[in-house]
C-alpha positions as CSV (number, residue, x, y, z in Angstrom):
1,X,17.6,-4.8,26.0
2,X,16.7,-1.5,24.4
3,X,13.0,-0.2,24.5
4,X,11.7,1.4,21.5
5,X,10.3,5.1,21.2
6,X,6.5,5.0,20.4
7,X,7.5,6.4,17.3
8,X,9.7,4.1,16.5
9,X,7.3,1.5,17.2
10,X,4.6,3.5,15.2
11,X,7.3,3.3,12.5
12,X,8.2,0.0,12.7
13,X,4.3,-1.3,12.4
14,X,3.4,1.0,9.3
15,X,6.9,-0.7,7.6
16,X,6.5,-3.7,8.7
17,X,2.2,-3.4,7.3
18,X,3.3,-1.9,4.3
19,X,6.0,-4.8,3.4
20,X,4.0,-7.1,4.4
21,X,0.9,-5.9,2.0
22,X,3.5,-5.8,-1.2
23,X,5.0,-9.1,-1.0
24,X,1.6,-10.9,-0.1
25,X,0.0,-9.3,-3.1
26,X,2.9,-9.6,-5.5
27,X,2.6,-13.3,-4.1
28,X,-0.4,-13.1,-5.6
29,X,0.9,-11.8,-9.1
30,X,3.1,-14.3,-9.3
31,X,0.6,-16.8,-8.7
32,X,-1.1,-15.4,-11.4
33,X,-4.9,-14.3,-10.3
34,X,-7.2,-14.9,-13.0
35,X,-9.3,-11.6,-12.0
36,X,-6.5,-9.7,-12.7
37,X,-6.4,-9.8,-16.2
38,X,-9.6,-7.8,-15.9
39,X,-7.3,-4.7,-14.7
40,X,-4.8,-5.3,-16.9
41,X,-7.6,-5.0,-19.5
42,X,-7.8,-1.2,-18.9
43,X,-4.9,-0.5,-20.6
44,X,-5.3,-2.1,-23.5
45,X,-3.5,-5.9,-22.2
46,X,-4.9,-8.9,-23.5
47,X,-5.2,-11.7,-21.5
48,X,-2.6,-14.0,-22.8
49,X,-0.1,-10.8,-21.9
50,X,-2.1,-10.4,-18.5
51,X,-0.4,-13.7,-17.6
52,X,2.6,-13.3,-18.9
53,X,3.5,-10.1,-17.2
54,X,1.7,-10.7,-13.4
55,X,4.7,-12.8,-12.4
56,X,6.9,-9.9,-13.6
57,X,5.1,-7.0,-11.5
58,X,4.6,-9.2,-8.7
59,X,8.2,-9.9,-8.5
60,X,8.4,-6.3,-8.4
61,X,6.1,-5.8,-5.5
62,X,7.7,-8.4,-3.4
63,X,10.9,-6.7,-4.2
64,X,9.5,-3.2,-3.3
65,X,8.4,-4.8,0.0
66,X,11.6,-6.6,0.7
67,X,13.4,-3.4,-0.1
68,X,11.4,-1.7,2.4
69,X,12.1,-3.8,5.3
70,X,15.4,-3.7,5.3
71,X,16.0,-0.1,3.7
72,X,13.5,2.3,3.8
73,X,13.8,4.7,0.9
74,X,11.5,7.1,0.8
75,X,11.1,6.9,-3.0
76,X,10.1,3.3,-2.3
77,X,7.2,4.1,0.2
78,X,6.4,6.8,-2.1
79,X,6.0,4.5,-5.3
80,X,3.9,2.2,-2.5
81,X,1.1,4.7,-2.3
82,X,1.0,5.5,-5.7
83,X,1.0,1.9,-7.0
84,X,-1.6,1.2,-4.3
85,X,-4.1,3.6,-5.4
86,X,-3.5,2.6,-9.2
87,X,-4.0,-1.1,-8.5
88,X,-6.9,-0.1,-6.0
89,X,-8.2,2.2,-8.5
90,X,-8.3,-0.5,-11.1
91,X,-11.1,-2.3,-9.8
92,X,-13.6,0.2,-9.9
93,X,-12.6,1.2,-13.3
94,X,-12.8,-2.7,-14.4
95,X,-16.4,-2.8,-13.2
96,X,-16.5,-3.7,-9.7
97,X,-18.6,-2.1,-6.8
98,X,-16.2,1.0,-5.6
99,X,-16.3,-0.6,-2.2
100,X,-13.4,-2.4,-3.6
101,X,-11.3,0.1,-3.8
102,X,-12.5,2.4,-0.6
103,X,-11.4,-1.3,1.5
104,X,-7.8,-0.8,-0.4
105,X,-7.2,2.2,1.5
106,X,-4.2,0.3,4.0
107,X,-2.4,-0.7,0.7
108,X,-1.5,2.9,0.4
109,X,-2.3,4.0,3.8
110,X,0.4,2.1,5.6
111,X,3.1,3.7,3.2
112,X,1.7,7.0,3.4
113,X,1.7,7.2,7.1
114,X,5.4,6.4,7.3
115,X,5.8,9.1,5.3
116,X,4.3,11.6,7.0
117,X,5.1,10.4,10.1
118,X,9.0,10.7,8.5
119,X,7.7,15.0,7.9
120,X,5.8,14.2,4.8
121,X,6.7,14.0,1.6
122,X,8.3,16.3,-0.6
123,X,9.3,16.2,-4.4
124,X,12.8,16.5,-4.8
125,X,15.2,14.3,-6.3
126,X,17.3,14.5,-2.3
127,X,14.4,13.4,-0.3
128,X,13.2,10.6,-2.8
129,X,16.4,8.7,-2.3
130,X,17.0,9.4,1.3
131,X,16.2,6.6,3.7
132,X,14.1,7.1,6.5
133,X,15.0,7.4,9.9
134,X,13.1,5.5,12.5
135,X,14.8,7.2,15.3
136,X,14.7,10.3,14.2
137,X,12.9,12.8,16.3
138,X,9.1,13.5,15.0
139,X,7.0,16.3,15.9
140,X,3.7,17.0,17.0
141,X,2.5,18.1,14.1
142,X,3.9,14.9,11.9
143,X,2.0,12.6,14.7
144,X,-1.3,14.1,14.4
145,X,-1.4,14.1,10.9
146,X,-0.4,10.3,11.0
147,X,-3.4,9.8,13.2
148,X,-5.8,11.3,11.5
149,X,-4.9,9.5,8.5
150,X,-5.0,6.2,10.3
151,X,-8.5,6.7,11.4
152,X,-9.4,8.0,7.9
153,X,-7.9,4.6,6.4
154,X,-9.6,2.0,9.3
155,X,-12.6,4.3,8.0
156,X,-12.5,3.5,4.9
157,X,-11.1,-0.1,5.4
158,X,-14.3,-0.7,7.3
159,X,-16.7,0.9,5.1
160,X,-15.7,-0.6,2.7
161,X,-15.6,-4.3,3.8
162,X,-19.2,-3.4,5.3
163,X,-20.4,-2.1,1.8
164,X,-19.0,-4.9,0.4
165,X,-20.7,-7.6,2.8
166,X,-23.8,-5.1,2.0
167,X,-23.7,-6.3,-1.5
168,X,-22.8,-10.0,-1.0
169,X,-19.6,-10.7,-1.5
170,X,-18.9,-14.1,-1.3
171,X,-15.7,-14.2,0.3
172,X,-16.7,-12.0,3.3
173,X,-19.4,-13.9,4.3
């Protein structure tokens, strides 16, 4: 039996957290979540369209995940992060406490970490639709930046499940 590389089993945890997070909450778009419609609100989406298109962009996000798992683009983990922080973003914006979207952070933290622990990221056409490598050699440099943006994230994850235990949430008590 073959033994894994810590960094291939570093690798293989941020891909399999960051699948994981984007099928589970397109799950939840295709179940259609009543709340949601409040984000979709932002830009201008009345509710009856709210409904219509959550099954569509959840399908998407359990697509992105399943993509992930078995191929890792890097455009894919990319759009991850940035579709993390919009959706995360969103809740703030729609009038919740920002605690909501400070305990987001591993939406986008688990995608962003396999990218930098894959050298970062770069914005070229080349590099967005390379896969990445999880045996490929990584560097000291790549690791410690992963690390300190994993404590960064459980710091934020936990502040802001504590802030919003703070305030009362319902479904954290």
């Amino acid at each position: 039996m073959k033994t894994l590389a810590n960094t291939q089993k570093i690798h293989y945890s941020l891909r399999i957290a960051a699948a994981m997070c984007f099928i589970g909450h397109g799950s939840f778009g295709v179940l259609t979540k009543p709340i949601w419609c409040n984000y979709f609100a932002l830009f201008g989406i009345d509710t009856v369209s709210s409904y219509r298109l959550m099954p569509y962009l959840g399908s998407i996000d359990i697509l992105m995940g399943i993509i992930l798992l078995f191929k890792p683009f890097r455009a894919i983990a990319a759009w991850l992060v940035v579709w993390g922080i919009i959706t995360a973003l969103c809740r703030p914006l729609s009038g919740e406490p920002f605690g909501e979207f400070i305990e987001r952070a591993g939406n986008f933290g688990a995608p962003l970490c396999m990218l930098l622990l894959a050298g970062g990221i770069q914005f070229n056409t080349r590099w967005l639709f390379s896969t990445i490598d999880s045996g490929a050699p990584v560097d000291e440099r790549s690791l410690t930046r992963v690390k300190t943006t994993l404590q960064v994230i459980v710091f934020l994850l936990l502040a802001g499940h504590g802030w919003l235990n703070l305030l009362g949430k319902p479904a954290l008590l």
